[in-house]
C-alpha positions as CSV (number, residue, x, y, z in Angstrom):
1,X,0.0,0.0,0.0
2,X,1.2,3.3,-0.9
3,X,0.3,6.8,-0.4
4,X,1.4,10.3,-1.8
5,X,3.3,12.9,0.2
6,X,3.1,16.8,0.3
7,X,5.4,16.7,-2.8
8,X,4.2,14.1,-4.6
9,X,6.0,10.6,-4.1
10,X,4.7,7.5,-3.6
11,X,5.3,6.6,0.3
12,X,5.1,3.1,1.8
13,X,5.2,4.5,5.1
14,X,2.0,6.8,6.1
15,X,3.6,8.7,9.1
16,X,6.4,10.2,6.8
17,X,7.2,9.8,3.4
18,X,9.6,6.9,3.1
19,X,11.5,9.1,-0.6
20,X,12.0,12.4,1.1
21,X,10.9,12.1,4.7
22,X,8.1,14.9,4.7
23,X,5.0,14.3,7.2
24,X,2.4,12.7,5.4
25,X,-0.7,14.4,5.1
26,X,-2.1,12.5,8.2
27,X,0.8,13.6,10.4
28,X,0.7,17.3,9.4
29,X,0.3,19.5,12.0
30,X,-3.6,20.7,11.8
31,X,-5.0,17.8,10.3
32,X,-7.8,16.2,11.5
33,X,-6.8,14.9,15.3
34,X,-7.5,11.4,16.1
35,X,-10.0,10.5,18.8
36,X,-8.4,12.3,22.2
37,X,-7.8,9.2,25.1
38,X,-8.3,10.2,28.5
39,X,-5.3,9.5,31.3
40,X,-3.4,11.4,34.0
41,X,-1.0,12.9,31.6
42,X,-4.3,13.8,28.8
43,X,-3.2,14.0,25.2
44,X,-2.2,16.2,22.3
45,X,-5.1,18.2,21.1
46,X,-3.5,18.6,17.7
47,X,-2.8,14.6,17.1
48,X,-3.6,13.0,19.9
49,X,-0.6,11.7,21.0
50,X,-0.6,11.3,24.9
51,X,1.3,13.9,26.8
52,X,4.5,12.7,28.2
53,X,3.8,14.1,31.4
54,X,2.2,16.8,32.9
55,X,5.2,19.3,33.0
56,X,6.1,18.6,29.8
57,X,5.5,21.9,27.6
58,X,5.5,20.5,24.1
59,X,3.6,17.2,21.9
60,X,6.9,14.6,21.0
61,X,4.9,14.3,17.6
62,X,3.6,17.8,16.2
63,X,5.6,19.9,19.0
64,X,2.4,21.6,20.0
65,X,2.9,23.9,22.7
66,X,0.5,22.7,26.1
67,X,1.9,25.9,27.9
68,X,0.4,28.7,25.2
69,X,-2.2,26.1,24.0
70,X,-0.9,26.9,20.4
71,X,0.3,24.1,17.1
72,X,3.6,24.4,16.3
73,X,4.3,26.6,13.3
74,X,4.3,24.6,9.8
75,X,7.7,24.9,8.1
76,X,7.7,25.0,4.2
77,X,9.2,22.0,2.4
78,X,11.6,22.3,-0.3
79,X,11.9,19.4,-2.3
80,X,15.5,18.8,-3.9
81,X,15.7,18.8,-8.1
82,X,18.5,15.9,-8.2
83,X,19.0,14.1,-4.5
84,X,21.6,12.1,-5.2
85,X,21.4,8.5,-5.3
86,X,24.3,6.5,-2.7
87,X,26.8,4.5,-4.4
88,X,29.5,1.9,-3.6
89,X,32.4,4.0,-2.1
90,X,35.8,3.4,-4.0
91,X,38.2,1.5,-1.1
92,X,40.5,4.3,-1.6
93,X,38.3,7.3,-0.9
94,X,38.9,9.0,2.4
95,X,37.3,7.7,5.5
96,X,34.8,9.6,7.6
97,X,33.4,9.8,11.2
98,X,30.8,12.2,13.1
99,X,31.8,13.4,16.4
100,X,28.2,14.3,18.1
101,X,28.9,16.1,21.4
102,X,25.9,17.6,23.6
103,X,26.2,21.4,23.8
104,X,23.9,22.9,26.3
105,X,24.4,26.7,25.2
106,X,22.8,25.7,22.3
107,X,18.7,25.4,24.6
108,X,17.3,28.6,23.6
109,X,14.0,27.1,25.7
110,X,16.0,25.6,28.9
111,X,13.6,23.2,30.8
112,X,14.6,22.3,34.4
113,X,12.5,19.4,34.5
114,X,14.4,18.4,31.0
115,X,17.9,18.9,31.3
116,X,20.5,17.6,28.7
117,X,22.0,14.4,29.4
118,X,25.5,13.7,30.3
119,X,26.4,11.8,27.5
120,X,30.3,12.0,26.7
121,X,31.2,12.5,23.0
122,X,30.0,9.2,20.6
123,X,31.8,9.1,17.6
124,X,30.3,7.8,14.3
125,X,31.8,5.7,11.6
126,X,30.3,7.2,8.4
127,X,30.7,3.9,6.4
128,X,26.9,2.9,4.5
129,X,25.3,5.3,1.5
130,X,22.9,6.7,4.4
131,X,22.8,7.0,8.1
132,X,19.4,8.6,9.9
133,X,19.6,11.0,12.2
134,X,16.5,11.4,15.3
135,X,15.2,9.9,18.3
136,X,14.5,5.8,18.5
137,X,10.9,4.9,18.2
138,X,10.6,1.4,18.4
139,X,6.6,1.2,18.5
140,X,7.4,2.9,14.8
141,X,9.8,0.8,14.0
142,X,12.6,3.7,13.7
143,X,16.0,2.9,14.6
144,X,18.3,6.0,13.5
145,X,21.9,5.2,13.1
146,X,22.6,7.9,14.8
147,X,20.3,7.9,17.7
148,X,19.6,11.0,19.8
149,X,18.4,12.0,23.4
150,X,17.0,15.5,22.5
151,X,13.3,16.3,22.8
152,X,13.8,18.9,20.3
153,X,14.8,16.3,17.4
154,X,12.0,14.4,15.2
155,X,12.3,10.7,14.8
156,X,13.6,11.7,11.2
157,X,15.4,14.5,11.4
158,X,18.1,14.4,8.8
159,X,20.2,12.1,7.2
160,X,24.3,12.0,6.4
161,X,24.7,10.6,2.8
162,X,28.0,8.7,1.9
163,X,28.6,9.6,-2.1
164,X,29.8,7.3,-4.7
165,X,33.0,9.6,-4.5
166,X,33.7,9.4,-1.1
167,X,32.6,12.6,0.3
168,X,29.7,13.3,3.0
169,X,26.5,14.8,2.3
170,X,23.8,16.3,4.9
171,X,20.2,16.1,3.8
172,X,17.3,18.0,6.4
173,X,14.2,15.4,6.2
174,X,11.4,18.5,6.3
175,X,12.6,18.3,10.3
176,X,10.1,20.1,12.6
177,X,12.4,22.0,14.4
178,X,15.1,22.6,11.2
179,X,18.8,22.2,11.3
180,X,21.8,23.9,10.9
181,X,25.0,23.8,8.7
182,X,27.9,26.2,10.8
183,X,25.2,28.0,12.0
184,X,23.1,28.9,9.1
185,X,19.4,27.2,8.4
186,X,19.1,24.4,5.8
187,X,16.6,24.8,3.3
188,X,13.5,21.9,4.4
189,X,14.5,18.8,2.5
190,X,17.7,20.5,0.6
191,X,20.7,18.5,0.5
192,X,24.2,20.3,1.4
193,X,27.3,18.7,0.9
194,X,29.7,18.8,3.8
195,X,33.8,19.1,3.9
196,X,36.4,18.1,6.6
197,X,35.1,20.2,10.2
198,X,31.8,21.5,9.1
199,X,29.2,21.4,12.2
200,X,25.5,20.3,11.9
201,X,23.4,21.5,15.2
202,X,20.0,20.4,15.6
203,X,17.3,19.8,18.5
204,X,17.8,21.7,21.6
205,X,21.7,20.4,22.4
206,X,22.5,18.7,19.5
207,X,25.8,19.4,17.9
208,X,27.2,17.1,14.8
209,X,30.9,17.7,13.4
210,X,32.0,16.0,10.5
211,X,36.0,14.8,10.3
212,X,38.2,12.7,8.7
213,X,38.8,9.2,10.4
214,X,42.9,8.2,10.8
C-alpha cells in the first residue's frame, strides 16, 4: 500500500514519506486529530498523542505547545531537483566519522524538568550510502543510526549521505524544528554537501561535526 506525500512521491510509510521524509498528510500539523484518550497525563489536542507528562511543555509528535495552547508553526518544504542517489564508495576514498557532542548553550528554551544528558562524545563511523539521524521509536519501528536524546529532534530528522565519490553529504528530512550547517538554516528537504570540520546543530543540544577518520 502506498500513499502520496506533500510533494508528490509515492510513500510506503504513512507517518512520513519513506523518498523524502516529509510528514504525510495525516501527520501534518492541523490535520484532523484522532480521537483524544483520556489519562493522567491527557493528550495532544492537535494529534492525539498522549502527553509525556504533565510538566512537559511541548507534543513529541507535532511539538504543540501545552503551555500557550498553540500548534507548532508549519515549516515550508523544499523538495530537492537531483538528490543524489548512494553509491559503492571506492576503497581508496577517504574515510569519515561524526563526532556528536551535547552542547547545552545551544537550549534557547531551557527546561529544568528536562535537562541535557551527560552523555560524553560518541563518535560515528560514516561507512553505508545513508545514516538517519532522530530519536528511537521502536513502536514505529525507527531505529536511527545515529540515535539521539534531544526532545527537540523528530524521529527523522536528517540524514548523512556517503557519495559514490567518497565525500559526505547532509540532507534535512522537512525536520520540525530545522537544522543547521555552521550555524546557518538548511533549506527543508535540501541536500548540502559537507567538507572536513563542518558542524551540523539540531534539536535543543545537538551538535554534529564532520571529520576525517585516521
Amino acid at each position: 500500500m502506498t500513499a502520496k506525500c506533500a510533494a508528490g512521491h509515492d510513500s510506503v510509510e504513512l507517518d512520513y514519506c519513506s523518498v523524502c521524509g516529509a510528514p504525510m498528510p495525516s501527520r501534518a500539523v492541523g490535520a484532523q486529530a484522532p480521537p483524544v484518550t483520556s489519562g493522567a497525563s491527557g493528550a495532544c489536542p492537535a494529534c492525539g498523542e498522549p502527553r509525556a507528562s504533565l510538566d512537559a511543555r511541548f507534543c513529541e509528535v507535532c511539538r504543540y505547545d501545552f503551555v500557550k495552547a498553540a500548534p507548532a508553526r508549519a515549516r515550508a518544504i523544499a523538495t530537492p531537483a537531483n538528490v543524489p542517489v548512494p553509491a559503492p564508495v571506492p576503497a581508496t576514498a577517504r574515510r569519515w566519522e561524526l563526532v556528536l557532542t551535547i552542547d547545552p548553550s545551544l537550549d534557547d528554551e531551557p527546561d529544568p524538568g528536562v535537562p541535557p544528558p551527560p552523555d560524553p562524545e560518541r563518535i560515528f563511523a560514516v561507512e553505508i550510502p545513508e545514516l538517519l539521524v532522530g530519536r528511537r521509536d521502536d513502536k514505529q519501528n525507527i531505529r536511527p543510526a545515529v540515535p539521539l536524546n534531544d526532545p527537540g529532534a523528530s524521529r527523522r530528522h536528517a540524514k548523512f549521505l556517503l557519495n559514490a565519490d567518497g565525500t559526505v553529504s547532509l540532507q534535512d528530512l522537512a525536520s520540525m524544528n530545522g537544522t543547521k550547517l555552521n550555524g546557518a538554516d538548511v533549506v527543508s528537504g535540501s541536500v548540502r554537501p559537507l567538507k572536513e570540520g563542518d558542524e551540523v546543530t539540531l534539536g535543543r543540544w545537538t551538535r554534529i561535526r564532520l571529520r576525517a577518520r585516521p
